[in-house]
N, CA and C atoms as an extended XYZ file, in Angstrom:
438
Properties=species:S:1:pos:R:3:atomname:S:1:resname:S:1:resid:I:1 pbc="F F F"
N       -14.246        5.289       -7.741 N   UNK     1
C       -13.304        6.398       -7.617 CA  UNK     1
C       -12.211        6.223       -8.661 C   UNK     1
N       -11.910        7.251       -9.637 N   UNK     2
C       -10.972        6.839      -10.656 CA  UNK     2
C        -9.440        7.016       -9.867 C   UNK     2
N        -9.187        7.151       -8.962 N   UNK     3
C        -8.074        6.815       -8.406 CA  UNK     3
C        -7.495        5.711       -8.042 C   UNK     3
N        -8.334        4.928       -7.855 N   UNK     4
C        -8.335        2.971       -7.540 CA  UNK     4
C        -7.126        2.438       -7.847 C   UNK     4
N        -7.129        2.626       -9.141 N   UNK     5
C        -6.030        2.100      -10.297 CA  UNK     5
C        -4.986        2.629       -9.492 C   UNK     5
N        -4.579        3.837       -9.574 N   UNK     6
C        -3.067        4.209       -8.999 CA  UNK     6
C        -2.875        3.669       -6.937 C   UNK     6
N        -4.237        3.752       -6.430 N   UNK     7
C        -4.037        3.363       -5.419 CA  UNK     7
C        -3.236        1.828       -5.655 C   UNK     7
N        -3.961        0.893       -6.129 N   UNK     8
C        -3.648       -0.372       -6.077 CA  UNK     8
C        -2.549       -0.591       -6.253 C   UNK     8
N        -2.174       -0.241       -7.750 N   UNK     9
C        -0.551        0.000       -7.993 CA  UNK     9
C         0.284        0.363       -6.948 C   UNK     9
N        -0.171        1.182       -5.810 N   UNK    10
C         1.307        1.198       -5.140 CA  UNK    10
C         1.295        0.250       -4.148 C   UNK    10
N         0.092       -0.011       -4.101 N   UNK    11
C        -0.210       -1.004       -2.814 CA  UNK    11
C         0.799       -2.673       -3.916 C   UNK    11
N         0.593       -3.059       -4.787 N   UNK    12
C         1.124       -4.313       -5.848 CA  UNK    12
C         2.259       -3.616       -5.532 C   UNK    12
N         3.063       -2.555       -5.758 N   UNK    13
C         4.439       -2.243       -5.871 CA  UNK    13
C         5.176       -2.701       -4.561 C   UNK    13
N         4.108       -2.167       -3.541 N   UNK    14
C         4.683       -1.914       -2.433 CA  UNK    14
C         4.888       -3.400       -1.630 C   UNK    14
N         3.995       -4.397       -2.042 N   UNK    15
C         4.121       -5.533       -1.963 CA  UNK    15
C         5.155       -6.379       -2.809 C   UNK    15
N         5.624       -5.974       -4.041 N   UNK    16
C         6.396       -6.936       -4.975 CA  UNK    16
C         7.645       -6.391       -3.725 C   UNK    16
N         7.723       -5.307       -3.797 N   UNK    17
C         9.380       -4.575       -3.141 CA  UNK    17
C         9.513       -5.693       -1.793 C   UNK    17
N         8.512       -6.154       -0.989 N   UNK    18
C         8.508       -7.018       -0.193 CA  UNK    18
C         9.115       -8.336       -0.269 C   UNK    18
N         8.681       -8.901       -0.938 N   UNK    19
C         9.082      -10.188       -1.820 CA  UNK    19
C        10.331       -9.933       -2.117 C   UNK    19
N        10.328       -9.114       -2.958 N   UNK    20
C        12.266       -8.820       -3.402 CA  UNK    20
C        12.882       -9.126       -2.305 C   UNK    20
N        12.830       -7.971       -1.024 N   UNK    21
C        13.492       -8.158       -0.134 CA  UNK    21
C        13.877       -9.328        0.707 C   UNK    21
N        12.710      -10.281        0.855 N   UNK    22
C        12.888      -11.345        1.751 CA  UNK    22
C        13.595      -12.010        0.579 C   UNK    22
N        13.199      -12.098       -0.568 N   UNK    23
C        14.045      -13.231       -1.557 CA  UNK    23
C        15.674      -12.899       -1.254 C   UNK    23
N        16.234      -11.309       -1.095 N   UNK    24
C        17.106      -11.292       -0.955 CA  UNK    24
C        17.901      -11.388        0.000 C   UNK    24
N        17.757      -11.316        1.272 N   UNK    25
C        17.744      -11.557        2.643 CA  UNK    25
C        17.713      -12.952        2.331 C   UNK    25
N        17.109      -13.911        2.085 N   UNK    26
C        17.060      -15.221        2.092 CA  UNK    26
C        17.948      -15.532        1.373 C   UNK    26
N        18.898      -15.395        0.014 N   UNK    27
C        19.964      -15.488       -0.676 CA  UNK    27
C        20.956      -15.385        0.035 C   UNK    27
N        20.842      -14.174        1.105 N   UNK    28
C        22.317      -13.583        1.878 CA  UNK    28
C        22.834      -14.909        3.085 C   UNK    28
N        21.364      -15.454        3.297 N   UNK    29
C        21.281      -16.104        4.599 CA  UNK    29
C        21.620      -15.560        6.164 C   UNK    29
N        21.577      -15.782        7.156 N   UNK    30
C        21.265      -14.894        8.040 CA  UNK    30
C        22.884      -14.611        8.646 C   UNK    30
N        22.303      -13.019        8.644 N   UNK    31
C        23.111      -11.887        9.434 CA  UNK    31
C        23.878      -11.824       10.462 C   UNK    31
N        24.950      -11.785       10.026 N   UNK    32
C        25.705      -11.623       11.393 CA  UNK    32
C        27.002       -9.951       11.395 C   UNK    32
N        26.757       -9.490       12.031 N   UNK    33
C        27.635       -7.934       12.140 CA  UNK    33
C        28.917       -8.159       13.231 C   UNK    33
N        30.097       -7.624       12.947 N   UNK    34
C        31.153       -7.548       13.688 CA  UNK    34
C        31.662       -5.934       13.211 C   UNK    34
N        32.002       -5.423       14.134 N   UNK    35
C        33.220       -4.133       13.845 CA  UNK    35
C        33.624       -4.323       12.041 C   UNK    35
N        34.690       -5.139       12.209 N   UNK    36
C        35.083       -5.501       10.756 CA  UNK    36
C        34.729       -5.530        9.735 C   UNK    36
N        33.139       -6.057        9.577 N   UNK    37
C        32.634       -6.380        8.582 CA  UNK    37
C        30.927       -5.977        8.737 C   UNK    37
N        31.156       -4.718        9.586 N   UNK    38
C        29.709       -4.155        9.286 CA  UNK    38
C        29.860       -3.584        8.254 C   UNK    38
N        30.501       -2.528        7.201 N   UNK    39
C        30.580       -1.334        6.406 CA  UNK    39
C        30.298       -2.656        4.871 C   UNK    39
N        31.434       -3.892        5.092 N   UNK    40
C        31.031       -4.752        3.688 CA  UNK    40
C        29.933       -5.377        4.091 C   UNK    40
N        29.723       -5.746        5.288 N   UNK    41
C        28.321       -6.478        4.977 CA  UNK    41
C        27.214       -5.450        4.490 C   UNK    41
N        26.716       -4.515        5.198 N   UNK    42
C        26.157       -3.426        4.140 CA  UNK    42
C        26.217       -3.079        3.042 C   UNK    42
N        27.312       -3.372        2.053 N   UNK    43
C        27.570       -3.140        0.891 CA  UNK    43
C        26.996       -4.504        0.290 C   UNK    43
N        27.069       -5.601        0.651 N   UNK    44
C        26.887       -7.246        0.303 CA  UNK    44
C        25.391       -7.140        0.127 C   UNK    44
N        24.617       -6.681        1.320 N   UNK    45
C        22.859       -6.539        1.482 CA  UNK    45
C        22.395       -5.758        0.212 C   UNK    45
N        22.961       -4.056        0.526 N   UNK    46
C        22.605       -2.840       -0.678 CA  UNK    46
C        22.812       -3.510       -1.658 C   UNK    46
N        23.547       -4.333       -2.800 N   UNK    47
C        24.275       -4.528       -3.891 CA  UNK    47
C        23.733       -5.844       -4.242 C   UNK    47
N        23.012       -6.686       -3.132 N   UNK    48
C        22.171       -7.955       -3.798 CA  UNK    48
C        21.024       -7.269       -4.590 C   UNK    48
N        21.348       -8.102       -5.575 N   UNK    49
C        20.350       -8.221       -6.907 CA  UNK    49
C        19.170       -7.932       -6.472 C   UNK    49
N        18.388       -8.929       -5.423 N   UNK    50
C        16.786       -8.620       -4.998 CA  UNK    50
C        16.869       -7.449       -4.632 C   UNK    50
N        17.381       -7.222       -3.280 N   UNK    51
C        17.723       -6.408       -2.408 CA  UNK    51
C        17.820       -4.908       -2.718 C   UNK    51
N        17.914       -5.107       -4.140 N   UNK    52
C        18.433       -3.443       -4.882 CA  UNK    52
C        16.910       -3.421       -5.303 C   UNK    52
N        17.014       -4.746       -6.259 N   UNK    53
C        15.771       -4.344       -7.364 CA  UNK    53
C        14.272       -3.920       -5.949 C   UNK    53
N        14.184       -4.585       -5.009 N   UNK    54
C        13.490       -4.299       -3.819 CA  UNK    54
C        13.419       -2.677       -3.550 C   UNK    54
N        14.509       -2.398       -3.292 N   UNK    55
C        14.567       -0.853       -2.763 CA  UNK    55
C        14.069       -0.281       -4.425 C   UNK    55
N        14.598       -0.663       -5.263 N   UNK    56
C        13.982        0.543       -6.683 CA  UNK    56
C        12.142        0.312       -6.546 C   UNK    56
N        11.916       -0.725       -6.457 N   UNK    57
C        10.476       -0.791       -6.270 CA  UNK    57
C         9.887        0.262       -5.471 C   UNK    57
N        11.079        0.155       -3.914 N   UNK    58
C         9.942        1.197       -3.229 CA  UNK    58
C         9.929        2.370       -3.489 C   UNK    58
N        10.907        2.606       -4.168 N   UNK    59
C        11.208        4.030       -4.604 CA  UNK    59
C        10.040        4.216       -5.700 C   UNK    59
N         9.708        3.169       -6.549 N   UNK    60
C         8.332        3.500       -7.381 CA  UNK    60
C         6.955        3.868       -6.534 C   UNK    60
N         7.215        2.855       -5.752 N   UNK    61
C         5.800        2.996       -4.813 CA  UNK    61
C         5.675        4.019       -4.342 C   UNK    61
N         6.767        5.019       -3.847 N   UNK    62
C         6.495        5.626       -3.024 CA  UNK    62
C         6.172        7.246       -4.352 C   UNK    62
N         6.779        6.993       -5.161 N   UNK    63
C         6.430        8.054       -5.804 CA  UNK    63
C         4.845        7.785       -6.866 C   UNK    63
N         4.573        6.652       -6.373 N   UNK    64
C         3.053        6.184       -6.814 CA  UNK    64
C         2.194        6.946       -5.732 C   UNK    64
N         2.504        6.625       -4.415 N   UNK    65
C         1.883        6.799       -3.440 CA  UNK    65
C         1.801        8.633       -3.127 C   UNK    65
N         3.093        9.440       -3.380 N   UNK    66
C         2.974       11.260       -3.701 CA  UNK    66
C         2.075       11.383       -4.410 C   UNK    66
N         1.518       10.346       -5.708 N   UNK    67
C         0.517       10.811       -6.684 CA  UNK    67
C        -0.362       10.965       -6.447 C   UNK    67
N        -0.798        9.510       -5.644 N   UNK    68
C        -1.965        9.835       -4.886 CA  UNK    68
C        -2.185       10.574       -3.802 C   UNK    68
N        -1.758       10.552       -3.275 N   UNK    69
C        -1.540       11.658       -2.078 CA  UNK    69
C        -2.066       13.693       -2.535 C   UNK    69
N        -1.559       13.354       -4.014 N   UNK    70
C        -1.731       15.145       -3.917 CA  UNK    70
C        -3.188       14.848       -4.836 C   UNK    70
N        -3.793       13.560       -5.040 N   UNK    71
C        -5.013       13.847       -5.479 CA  UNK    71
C        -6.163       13.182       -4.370 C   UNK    71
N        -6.028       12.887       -3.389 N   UNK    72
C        -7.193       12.467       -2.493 CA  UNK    72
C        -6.670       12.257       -0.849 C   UNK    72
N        -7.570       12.231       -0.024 N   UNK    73
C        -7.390       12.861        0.866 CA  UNK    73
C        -6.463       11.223        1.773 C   UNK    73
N        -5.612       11.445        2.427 N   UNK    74
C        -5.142       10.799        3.314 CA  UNK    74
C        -5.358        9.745        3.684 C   UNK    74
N        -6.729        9.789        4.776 N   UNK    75
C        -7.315        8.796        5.610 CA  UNK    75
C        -8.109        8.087        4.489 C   UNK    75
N        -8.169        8.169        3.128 N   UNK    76
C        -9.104        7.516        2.100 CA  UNK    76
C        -7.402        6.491        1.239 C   UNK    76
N        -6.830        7.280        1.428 N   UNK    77
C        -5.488        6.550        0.433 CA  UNK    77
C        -4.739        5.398        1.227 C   UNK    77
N        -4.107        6.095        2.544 N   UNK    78
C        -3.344        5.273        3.523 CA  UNK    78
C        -4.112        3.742        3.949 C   UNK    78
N        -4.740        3.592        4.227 N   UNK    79
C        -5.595        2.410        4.780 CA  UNK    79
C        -5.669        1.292        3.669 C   UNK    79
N        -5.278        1.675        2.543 N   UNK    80
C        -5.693        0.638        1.367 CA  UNK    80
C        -4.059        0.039        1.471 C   UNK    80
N        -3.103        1.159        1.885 N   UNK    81
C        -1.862        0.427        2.007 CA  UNK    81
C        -1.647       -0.523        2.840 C   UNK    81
N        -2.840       -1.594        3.575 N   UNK    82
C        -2.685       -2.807        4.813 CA  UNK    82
C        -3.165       -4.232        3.468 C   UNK    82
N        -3.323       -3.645        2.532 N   UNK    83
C        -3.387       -4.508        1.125 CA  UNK    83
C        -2.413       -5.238        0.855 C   UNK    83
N        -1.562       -4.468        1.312 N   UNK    84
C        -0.311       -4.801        0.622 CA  UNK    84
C         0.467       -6.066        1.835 C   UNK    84
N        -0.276       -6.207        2.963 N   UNK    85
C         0.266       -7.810        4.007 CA  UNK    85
C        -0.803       -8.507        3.532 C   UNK    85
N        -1.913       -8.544        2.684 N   UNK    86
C        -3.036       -9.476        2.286 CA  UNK    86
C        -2.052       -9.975        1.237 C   UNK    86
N        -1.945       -8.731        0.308 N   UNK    87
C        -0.896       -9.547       -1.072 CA  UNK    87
C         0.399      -10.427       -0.556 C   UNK    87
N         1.215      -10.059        0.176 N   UNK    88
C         2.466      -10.270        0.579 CA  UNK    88
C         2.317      -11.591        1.680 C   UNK    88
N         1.164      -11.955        2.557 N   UNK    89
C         0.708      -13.086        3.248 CA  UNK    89
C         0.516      -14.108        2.268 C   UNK    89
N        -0.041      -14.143        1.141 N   UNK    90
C        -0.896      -14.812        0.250 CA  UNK    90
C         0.343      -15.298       -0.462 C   UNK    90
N         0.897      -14.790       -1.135 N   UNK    91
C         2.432      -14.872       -2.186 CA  UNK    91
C         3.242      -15.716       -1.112 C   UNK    91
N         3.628      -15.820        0.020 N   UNK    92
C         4.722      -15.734        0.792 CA  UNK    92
C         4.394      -17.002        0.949 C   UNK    92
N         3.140      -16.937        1.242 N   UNK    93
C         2.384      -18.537        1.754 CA  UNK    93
C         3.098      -19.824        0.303 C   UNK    93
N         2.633      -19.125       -1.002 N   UNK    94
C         2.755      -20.028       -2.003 CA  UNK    94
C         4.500      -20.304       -2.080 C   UNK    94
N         5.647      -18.689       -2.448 N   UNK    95
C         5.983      -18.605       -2.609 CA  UNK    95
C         7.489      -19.494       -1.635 C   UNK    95
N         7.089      -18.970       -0.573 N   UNK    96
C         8.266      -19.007        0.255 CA  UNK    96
C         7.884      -20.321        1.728 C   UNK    96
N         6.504      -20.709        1.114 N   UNK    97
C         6.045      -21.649        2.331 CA  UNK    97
C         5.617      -21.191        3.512 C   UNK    97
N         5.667      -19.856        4.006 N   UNK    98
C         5.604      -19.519        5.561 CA  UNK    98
C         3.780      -19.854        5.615 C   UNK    98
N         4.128      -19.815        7.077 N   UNK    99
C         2.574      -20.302        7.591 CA  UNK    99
C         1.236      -19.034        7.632 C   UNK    99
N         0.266      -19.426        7.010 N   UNK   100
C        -0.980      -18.726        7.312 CA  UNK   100
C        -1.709      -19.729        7.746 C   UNK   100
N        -1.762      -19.528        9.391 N   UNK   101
C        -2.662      -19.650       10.032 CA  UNK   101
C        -4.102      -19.325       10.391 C   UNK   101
N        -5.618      -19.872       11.406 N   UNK   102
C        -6.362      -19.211       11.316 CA  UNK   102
C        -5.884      -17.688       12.040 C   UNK   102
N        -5.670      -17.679       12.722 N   UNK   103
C        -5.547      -16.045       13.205 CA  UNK   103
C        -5.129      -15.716       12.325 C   UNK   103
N        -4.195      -15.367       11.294 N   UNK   104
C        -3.917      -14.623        9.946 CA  UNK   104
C        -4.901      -14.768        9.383 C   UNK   104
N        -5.539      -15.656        9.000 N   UNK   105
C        -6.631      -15.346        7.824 CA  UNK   105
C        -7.321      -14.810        8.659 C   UNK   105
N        -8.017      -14.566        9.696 N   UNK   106
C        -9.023      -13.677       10.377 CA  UNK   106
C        -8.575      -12.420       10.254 C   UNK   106
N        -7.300      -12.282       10.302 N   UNK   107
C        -6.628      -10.356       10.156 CA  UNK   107
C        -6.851       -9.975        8.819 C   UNK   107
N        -6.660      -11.277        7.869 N   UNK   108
C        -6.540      -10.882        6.752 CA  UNK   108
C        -7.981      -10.576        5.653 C   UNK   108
N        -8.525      -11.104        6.706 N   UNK   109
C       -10.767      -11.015        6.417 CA  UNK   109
C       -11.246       -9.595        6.981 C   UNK   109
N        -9.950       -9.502        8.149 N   UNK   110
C       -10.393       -8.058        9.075 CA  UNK   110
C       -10.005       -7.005        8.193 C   UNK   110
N        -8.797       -6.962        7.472 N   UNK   111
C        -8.580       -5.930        6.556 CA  UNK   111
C        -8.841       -5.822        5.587 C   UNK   111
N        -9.762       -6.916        4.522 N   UNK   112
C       -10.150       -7.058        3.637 CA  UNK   112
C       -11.363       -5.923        3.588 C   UNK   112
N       -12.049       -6.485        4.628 N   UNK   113
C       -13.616       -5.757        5.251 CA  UNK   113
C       -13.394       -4.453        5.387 C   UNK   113
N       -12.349       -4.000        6.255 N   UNK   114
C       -12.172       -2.628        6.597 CA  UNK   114
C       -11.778       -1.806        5.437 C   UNK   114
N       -11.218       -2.339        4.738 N   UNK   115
C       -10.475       -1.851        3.130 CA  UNK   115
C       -12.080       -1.371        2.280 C   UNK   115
N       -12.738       -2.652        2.468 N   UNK   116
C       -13.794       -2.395        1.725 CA  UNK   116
C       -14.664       -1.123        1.815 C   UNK   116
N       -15.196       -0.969        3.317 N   UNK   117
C       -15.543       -0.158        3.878 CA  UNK   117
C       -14.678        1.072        3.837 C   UNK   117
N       -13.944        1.792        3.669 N   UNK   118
C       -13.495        2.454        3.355 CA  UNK   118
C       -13.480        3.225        1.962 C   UNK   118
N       -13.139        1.827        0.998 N   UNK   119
C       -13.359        2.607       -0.670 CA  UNK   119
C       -14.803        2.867       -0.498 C   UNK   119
N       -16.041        2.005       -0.290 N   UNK   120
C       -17.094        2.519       -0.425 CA  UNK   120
C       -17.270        4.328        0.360 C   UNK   120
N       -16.201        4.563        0.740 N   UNK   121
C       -16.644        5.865        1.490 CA  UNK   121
C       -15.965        6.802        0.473 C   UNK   121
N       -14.990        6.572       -0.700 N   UNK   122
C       -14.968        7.308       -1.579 CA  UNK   122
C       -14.879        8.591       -1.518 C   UNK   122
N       -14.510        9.276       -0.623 N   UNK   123
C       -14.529       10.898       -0.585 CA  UNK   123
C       -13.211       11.640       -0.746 C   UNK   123
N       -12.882       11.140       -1.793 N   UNK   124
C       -11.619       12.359       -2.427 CA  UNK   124
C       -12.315       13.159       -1.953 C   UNK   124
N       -10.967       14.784       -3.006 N   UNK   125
C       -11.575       15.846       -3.530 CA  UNK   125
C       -12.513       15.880       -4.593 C   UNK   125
N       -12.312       14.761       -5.691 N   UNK   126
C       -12.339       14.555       -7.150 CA  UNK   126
C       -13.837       14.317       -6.739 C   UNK   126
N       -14.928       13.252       -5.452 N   UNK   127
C       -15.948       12.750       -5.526 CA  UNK   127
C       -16.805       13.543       -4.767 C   UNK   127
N       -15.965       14.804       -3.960 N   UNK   128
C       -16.913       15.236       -3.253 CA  UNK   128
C       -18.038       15.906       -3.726 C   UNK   128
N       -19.416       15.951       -3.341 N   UNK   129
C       -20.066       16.981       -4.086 CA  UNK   129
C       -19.755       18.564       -4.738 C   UNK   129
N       -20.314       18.936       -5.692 N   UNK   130
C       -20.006       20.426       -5.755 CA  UNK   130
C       -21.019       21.010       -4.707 C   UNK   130
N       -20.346       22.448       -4.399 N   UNK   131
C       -20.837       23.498       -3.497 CA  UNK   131
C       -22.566       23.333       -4.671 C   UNK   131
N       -23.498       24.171       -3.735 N   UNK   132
C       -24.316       24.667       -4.465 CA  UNK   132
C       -23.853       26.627       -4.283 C   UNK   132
N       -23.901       27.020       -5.343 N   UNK   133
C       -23.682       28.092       -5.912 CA  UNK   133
C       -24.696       29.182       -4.951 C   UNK   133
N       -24.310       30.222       -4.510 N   UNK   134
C       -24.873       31.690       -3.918 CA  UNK   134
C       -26.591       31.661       -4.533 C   UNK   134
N       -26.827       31.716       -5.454 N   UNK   135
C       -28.244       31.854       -5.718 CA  UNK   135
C       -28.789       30.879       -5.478 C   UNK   135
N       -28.512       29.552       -6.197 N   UNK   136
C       -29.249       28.378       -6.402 CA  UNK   136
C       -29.050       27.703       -4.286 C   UNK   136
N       -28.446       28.220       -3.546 N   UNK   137
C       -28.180       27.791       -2.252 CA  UNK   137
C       -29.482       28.965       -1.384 C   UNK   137
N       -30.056       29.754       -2.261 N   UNK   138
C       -31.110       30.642       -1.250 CA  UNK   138
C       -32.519       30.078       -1.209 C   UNK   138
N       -32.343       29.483       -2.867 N   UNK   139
C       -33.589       28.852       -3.186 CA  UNK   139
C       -33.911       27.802       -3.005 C   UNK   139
N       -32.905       26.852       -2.313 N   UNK   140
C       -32.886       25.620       -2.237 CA  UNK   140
C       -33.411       25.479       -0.842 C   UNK   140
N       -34.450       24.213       -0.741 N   UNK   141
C       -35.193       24.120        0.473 CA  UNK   141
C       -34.668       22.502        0.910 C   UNK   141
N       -34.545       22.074        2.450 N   UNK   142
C       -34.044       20.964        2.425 CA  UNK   142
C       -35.635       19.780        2.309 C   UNK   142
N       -35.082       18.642        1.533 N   UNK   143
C       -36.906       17.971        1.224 CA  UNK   143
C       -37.081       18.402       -0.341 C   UNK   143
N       -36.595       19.495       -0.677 N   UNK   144
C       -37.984       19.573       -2.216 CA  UNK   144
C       -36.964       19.568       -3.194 C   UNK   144
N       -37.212       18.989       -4.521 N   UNK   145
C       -36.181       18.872       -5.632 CA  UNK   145
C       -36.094       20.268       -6.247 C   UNK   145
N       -34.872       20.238       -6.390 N   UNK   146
C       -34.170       21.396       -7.101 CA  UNK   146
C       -33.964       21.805       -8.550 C   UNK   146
């Protein structure tokens, strides 16, 4: 399906924006809100370096993801976006140390599979067959080549 490419891309985008975020969240160190200092701590989160560059990411992704969207159908695009906790499990593991366990890698074999199964079903608009045409559809018998 020549859409692949842009699928993946938002699914990689949508995963880097991930990473950003926890990198930046992890810089801030953990959260604490009072009256006082909810409005700057919000400003402290929005205005970290990751934290921004994170949100511009998703803002790519997501206008990756409109692209695809107005060229193939839904239930063929959305599902490839569970790619993006395979990428983001895998990185996080190297990156940040957190644990993948067996039950994660079994989710992460489960969505691999299901992902798979899915592209093989390939049915944009772009792959669907053409109509057969008013004449050539009277003459056409089901069984005999056309």
């Amino acid at each position: 399906m020549k859409y692949i490419p842009f699928i993946l891309f938002t699914v990689a985008t949508n995963a880097a924006a991930q990473l950003m975020l926890k990198q930046g969240m992890m810089s801030l160190g953990p959260l604490s809100f009072t009256g006082e200092t909810l409005i700057a701590r919000i400003f402290q989160i929005l205005f970290n370096p990751w934290v921004f560059a994170g949100l511009a990411t998703f803002a790519i992704s997501m206008a990756s993801h409109l692209f695809v969207l107005s060229k193939v159908e839904l239930s063929f695009a959305y599902p490839f976006l569970s790619l993006a906790y395979v990428v983001v499990a895998v990185i996080a593991y190297f990156v940040f140390r957190e644990d993948i366990n067996s039950w994660r890698i079994a989710g992460i074999a489960f969505i691999c599979v299901g992902t798979v199964l899915i592209a093989q079903s390939g049915r944009g608009p772009a792959d669907a067959p053409a109509p057969l045409d008013a004449a050539h559809a009277n003459t056409a018998q089901i069984g005999s080549p056309t």
